[in-house]
N, C-alpha and C positions, 0 to 999 in steps of 0.2 A: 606867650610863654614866659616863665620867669623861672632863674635861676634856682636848685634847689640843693641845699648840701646831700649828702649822701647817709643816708641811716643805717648803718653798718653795711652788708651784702645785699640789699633788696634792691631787685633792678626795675620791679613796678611795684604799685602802690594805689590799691581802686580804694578810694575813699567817699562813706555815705553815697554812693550813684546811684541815683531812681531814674527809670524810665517807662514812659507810658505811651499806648496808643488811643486815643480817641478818649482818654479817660480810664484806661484799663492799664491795670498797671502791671508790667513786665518784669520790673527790677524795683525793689522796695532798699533803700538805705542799707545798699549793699559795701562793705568793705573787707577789705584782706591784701596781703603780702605775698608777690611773689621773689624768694631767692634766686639771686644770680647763679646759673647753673643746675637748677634743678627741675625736673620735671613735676609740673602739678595739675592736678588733673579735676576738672569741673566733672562732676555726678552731677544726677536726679532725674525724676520723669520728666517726664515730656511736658513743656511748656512750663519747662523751671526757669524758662530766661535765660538758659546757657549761651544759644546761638544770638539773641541779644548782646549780650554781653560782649562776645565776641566781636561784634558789629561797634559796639561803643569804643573798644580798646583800639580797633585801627582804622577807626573815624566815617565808619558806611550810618551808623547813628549817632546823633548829638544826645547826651543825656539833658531828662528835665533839670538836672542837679547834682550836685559833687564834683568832685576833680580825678584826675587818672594824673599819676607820677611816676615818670619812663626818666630810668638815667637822669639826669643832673636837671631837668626841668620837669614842669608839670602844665599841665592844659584840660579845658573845659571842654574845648571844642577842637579837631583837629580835622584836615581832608587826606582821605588815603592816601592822596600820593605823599603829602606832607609824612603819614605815619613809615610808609614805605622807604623814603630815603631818610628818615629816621631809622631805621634797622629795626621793623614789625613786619615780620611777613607773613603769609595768611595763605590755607588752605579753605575750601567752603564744604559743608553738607554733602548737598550734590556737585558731582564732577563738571568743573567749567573753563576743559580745554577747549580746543581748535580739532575736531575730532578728523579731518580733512585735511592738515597739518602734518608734519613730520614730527616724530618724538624729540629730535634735536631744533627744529623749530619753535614747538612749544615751548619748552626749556629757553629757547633765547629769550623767547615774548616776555619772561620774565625778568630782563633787564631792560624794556621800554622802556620804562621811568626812572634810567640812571644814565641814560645817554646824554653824553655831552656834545654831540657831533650835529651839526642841523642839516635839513633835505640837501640843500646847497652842496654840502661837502660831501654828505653820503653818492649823489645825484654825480658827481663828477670825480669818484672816486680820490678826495683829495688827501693828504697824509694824515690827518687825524684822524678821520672817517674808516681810513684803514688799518688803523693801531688800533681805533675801539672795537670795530670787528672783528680782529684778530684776538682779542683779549677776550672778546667776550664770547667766542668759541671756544677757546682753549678752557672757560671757567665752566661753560655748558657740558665740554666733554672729561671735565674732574667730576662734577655733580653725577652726569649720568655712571661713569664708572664707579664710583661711592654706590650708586643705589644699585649699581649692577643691570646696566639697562643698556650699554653699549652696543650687545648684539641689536639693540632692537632700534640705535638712533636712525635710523630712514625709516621707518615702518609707519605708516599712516595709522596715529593714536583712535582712528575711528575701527582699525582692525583688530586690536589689542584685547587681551582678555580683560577683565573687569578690575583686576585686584593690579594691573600690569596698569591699568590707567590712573588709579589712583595713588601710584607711584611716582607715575611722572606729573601728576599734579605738585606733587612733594617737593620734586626736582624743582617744577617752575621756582616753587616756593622758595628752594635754599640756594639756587643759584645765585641772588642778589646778596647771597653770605648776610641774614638778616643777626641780631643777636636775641633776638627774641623772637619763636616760632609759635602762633596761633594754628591749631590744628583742630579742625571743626569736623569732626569723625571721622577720622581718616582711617577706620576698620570698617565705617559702615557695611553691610552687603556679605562681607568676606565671610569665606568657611574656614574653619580651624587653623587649618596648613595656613592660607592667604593673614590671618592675623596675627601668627606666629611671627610668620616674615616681618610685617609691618614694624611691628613690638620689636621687633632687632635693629631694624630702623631704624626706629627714631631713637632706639639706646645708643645706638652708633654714632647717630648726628649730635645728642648730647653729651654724651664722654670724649669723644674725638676730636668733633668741631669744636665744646664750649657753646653752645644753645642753648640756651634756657627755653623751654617749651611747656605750655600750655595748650595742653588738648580737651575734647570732648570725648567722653566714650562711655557707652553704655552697656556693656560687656563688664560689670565690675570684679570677675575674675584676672581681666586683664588689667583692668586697671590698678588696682590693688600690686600686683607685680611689679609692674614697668613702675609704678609712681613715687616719689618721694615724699610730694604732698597733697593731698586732695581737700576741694573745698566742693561741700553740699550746697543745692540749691535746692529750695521746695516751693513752689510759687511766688517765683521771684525772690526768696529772701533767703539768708545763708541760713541753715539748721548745725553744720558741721565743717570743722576747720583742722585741719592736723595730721598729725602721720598718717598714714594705710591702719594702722593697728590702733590709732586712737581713734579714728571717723567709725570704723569698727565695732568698738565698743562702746561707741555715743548710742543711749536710747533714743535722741531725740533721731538721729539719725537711722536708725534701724526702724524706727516708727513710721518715716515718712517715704522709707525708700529702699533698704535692704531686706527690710521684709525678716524672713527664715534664715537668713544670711547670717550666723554666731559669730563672735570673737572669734579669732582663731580659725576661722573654716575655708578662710580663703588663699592659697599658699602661691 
């Protein structure tokens, strides 16, 4: 990692990133900015490299090339947990709790990898071991009440209705108070009502808390709303970068992926 100055507000920085499997290429000399504070939201069809991408930002893939720039340093290569106590937290695709688990259990599992206490201490109940437990209930039971999920902290996340689980995935997620939030379609599935909720969500966790978030979603009604900034993928490579209302009115982007979709039609 090496030190980087700061380039006005931008608290990442995907510069040129390619990435390929087996010689197929996922991500083509992909670059863009995301602002401190704002929500921006990756489009495109399927198998534009979004969840790629994702995967590269908090280190589940090394890219063939280019660099990623988080806060005051930058790096090629990085391992999740490294991104994770960096403050990059991450939701996935499909839902990958503890389904057998309690909802306030899952929610702690989220701060595994910031514990400072080892078996020894935990295992004997020793003062540190109790101060981090205690802290890190008390931080479980602010997240669940933020998402509104308190009545449900004992309830076995395997009982839970669909749209209730991919909540407290969320939860996992903000519990570790990340400042930068990956969200890899965390509407998937859901019907109207269930994405309404979400979309308040995570408006909530970034005006309130200060998140800066990056999602996937493929609902570009919703996305278009909740968004500040959206960046196009079309097979791997960026088509469209800019407000809701300018990726809108990019042809290149309506070509490969809004289709019917006009200026102006999406409110």
């Amino acid at each position: 990692m090496t030190t980087l100055s700061h380039a006005g507000n931008i608290i990442l920085d995907v510069r040129d990133i390619s990435l390929s499997f087996q010689g197929v290429k996922a991500i083509t000399s992909l670059s863009f900015s995301v602002q401190r504070g704002e929500i921006c939201a990756l489009i495109g069809p399927n198998g534009a490299g979004k969840s790629s991408l994702l995967n590269v930002l908090n280190g589940v893939y090394t890219p063939d090339s280019g660099e990623i720039h988080y806060e005051s340093e930058h790096f090629h290569k990085v391992h999740p947990f490294q991104a994770a106590q960096r403050g990059i937290g991450r939701t996935f695709q499909n839902i990958a709790l503890f389904k057998k688990m309690s909802v306030i259990d899952n929610t702690l599992s989220g701060l595994s990898r910031h514990g400072r206490s080892n078996f020894i201490e935990h295992a004997f109940k020793l003062p540190r071991a109790r101060r981090e437990s205690a802290e890190f209930l008390e931080r479980s039971e602010a997240v669940l009440e933020f998402l509104e999920l308190q009545s449900h902290r004992y309830t076995m996340v395997g009982n839970l209705a669909y749209g209730l689980q991919k909540r407290v995935e969320l939860a996992r997620a903000l519990v570790a108070s990340p400042r930068l939030l990956l969200l890899d379609e965390p509407m998937a599935g859901m019907n109207a009502e269930e994405k309404q909720e979400m979309s308040r969500f995570i408006a909530d966790i970034n005006r309130d808390l200060g998140i800066t978030v990056v999602l996937i979603e493929h609902d570009v009604r919703v996305t278009m709303d909740l968004s500040d900034h959206v960046v196009v993928l079309d097979y791997g490579r960026k088509v469209g970068d800019g407000t809701p209302a300018e990726v809108q009115a990019n042809p290149d982007v309506i070509a490969a992926y809004l289709g019917a979709i006009t200026p102006g039609s999406v409110h």
